[in-house]
C-alpha positions, -999 to 999 in steps of 0.1 A, spaced: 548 -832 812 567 -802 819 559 -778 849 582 -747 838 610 -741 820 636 -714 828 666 -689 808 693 -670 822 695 -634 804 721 -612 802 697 -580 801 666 -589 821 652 -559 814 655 -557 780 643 -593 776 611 -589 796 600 -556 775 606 -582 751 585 -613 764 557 -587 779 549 -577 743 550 -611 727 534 -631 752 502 -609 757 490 -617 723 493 -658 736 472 -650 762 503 -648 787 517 -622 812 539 -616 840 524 -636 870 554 -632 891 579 -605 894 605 -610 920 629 -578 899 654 -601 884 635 -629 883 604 -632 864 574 -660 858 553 -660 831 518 -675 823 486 -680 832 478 -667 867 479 -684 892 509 -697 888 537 -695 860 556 -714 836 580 -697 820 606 -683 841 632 -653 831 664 -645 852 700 -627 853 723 -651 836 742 -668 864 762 -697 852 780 -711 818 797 -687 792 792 -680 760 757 -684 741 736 -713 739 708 -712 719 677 -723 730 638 -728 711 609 -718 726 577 -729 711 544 -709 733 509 -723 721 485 -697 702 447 -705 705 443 -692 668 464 -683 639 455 -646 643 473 -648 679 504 -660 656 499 -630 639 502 -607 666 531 -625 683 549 -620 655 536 -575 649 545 -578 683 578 -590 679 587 -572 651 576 -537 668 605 -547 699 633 -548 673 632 -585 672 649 -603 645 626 -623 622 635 -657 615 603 -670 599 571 -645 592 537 -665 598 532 -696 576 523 -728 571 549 -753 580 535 -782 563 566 -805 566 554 -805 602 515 -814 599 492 -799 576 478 -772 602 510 -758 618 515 -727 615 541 -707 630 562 -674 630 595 -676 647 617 -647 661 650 -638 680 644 -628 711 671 -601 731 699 -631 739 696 -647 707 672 -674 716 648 -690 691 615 -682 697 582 -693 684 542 -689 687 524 -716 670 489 -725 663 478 -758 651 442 -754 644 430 -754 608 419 -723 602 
């Protein structure tokens, strides 16, 4: 149902060093790059978007969930993560109040934002 989604940043750069390390394990990568503004995805086109942070104050938190084809990806989402000074929220686990086979590892990302690689394949 959705076609992209889209943050503001207050450091662009820092956040996609940030989003360049996690998403490569997801299978994702920069597929646009317009300097300020950048897309993310599968090529050809993206669906995640990065930007300067333009309107609103303050901090609103936002969760972002990215699909992993297998709970090893998970795993390296989250080394990923970690190695870019991320804060940890949740390491890698089951989160069986959700279904039986989610598992998930979730992170801070530079702006505070909640994000998460999940896999929801048994093993």
């Amino acid at each position: 149902m959705l076609d992209h989604v889209s943050i503001q940043c207050r450091d662009v750069v820092a956040s996609a060093a940030f989003y360049d390390a996690v998403l490569a394990p997801l299978g994702g990568g920069r597929v646009m790059d317009f300097g300020q503004v950048i897309g993310y995805g599968v090529a050809p086109m993206p669906d995640f978007w990065i930007g300067p942070q333009e309107t609103g104050e303050g901090f609103r938190e936002a969760h972002l969930a990215f699909s992993a084809e297998s709970r090893d990806a998970v795993q390296a989402f989250y080394e990923a993560a970690v190695a870019s000074g991320a804060t940890v929220l949740h390491e890698p686990r089951i989160w069986s109040e959700y279904h039986p086979s989610y598992f998930g590892a979730f992170v801070r990302d530079p702006d505070g934002n909640n994000v998460e690689a999940v896999c929801h394949s048994p093993e």
